[in-house]
C-alpha positions as CSV (number, residue, x, y, z in Angstrom):
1,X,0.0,0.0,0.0
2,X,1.2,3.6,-0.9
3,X,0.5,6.9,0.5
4,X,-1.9,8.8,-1.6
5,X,0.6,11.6,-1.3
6,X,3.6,9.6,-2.6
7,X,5.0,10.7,-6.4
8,X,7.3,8.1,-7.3
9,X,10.5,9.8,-9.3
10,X,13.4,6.8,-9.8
11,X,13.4,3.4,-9.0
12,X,14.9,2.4,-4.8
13,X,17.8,0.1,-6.7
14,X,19.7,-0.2,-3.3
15,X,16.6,-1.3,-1.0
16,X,17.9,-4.6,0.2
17,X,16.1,-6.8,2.1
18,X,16.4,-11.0,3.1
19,X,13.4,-11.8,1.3
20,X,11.7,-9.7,-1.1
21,X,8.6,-8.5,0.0
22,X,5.1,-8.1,-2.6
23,X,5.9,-4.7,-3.3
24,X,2.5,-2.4,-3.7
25,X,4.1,-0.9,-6.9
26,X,5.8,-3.8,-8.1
27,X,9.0,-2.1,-7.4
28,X,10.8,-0.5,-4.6
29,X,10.7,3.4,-5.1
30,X,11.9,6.7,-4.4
31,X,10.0,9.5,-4.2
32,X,8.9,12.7,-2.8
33,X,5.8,13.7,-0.8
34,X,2.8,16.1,-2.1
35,X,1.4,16.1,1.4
36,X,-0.2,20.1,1.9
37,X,2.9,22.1,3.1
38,X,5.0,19.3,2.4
39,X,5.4,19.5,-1.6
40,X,8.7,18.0,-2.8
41,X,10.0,16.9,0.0
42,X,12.2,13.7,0.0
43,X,11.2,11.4,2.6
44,X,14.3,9.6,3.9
45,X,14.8,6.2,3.0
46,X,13.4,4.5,6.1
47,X,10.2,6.9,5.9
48,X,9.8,5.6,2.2
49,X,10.1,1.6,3.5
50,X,7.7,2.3,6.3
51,X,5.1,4.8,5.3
52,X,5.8,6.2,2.1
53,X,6.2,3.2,-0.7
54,X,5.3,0.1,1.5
55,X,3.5,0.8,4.9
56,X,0.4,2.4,6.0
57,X,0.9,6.4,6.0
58,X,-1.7,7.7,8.5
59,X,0.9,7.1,11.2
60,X,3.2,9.8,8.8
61,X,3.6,12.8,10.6
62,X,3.1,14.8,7.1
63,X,0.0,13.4,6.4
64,X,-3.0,15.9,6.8
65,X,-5.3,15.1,9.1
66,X,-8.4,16.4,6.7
67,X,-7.6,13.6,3.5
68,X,-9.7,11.4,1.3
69,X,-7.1,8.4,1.6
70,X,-4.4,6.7,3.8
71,X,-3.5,4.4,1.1
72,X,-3.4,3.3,-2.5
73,X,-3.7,-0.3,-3.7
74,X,-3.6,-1.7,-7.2
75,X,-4.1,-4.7,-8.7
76,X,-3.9,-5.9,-12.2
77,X,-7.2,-7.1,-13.4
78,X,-6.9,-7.5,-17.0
79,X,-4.3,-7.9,-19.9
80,X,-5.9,-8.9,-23.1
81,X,-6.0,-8.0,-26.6
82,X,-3.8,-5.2,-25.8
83,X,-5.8,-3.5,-23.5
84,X,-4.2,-3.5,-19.7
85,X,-6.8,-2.8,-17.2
86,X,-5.6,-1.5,-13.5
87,X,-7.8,-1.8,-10.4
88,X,-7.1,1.1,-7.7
89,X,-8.9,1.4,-4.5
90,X,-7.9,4.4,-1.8
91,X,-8.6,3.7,1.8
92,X,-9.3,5.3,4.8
93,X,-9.4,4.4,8.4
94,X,-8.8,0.6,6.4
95,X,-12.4,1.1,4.5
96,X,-12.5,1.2,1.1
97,X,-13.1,4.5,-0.7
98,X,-12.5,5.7,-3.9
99,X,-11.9,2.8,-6.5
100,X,-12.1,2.4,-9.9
101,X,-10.3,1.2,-13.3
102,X,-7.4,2.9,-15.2
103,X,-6.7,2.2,-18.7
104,X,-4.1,1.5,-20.7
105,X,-2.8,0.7,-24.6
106,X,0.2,-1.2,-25.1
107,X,-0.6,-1.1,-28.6
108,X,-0.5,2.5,-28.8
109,X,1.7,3.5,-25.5
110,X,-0.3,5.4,-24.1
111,X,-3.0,5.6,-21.1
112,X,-7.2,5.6,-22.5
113,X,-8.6,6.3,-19.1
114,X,-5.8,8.0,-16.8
115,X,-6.4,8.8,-13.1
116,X,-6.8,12.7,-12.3
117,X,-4.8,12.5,-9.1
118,X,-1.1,13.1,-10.4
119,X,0.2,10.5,-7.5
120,X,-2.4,7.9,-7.9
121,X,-1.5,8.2,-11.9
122,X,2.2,8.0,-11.6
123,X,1.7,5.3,-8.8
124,X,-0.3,3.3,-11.7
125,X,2.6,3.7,-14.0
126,X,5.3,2.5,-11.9
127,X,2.8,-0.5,-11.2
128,X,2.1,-1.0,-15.0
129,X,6.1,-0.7,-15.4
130,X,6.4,-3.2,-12.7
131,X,4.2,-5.6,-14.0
132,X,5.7,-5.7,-17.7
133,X,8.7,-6.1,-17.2
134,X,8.2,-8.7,-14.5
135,X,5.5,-10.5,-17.6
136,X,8.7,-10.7,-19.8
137,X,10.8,-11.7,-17.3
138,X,9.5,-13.2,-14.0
139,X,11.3,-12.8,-10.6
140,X,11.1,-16.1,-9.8
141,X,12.1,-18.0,-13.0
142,X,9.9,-20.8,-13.8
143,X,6.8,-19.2,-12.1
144,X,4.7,-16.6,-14.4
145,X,4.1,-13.4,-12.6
146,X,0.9,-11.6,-12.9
């Protein structure tokens, strides 16, 4: 789960752990936070393993306490014909809120039905990134990822 305020910017190469976690974006990332008064500040790298890129942000201390979300989830719910089809859902207080689909084209490169939210898009696209390159090459070899 990632903070709705997160806005991944480069891939967290150097994260290592002893077993790889699911990661909510696929990926380990790096980022910086769009929390009000907070805009473009770089979390440190513990803040982004705990709250920021995998963790639950309400206990953040940059999180504001009026907010629509204390987390993003996706999930991948289709990939056929070209067509890649994202699930998002934004919590708060652990209930379900927002949710919805987000499209995209492989065919064509580009997104049909993008999110408005500029975190919860980019947060899509590092997931979508995520999941093809892990299609083409699995992290397990031997097992398929999805």
């Amino acid at each position: 789960m990632s903070c709705p305020y997160f806005l991944p910017t480069e891939e967290f190469t150097d994260w290592s752990w002893h077993n790889r976690p699911r990661l909510p974006l696929g990926e380990p990332w790096r980022g910086v936070c769009t929390a009000p008064g907070h805009d473009g500040e770089r979390p440190t790298d513990d803040e982004i393993k705990e709250l920021c890129s995998f963790g639950y942000a309400k206990r953040c201390p940059r999180l504001p306490a009026r907010r629509v979300a204390d987390k993003v989830a996706f999930s991948l719910a289709r990939d056929k014909e070209g067509i890649i089809l994202i699930y998002y859902v934004l919590e708060v207080d652990h209930t379900p809120g927002e949710h919805g689909a987000i499209h995209y084209d492989a065919a064509q490169g580009r997104w049909l039905k993008p999110h408005p939210d500029r975190c919860v898009q980019r947060q899509a696209e590092c997931y979508l990134q995520s999941y093809l390159r892990r299609k083409d090459v699995p992290v397990r070899p031997g097992h398929p990822s999805s």
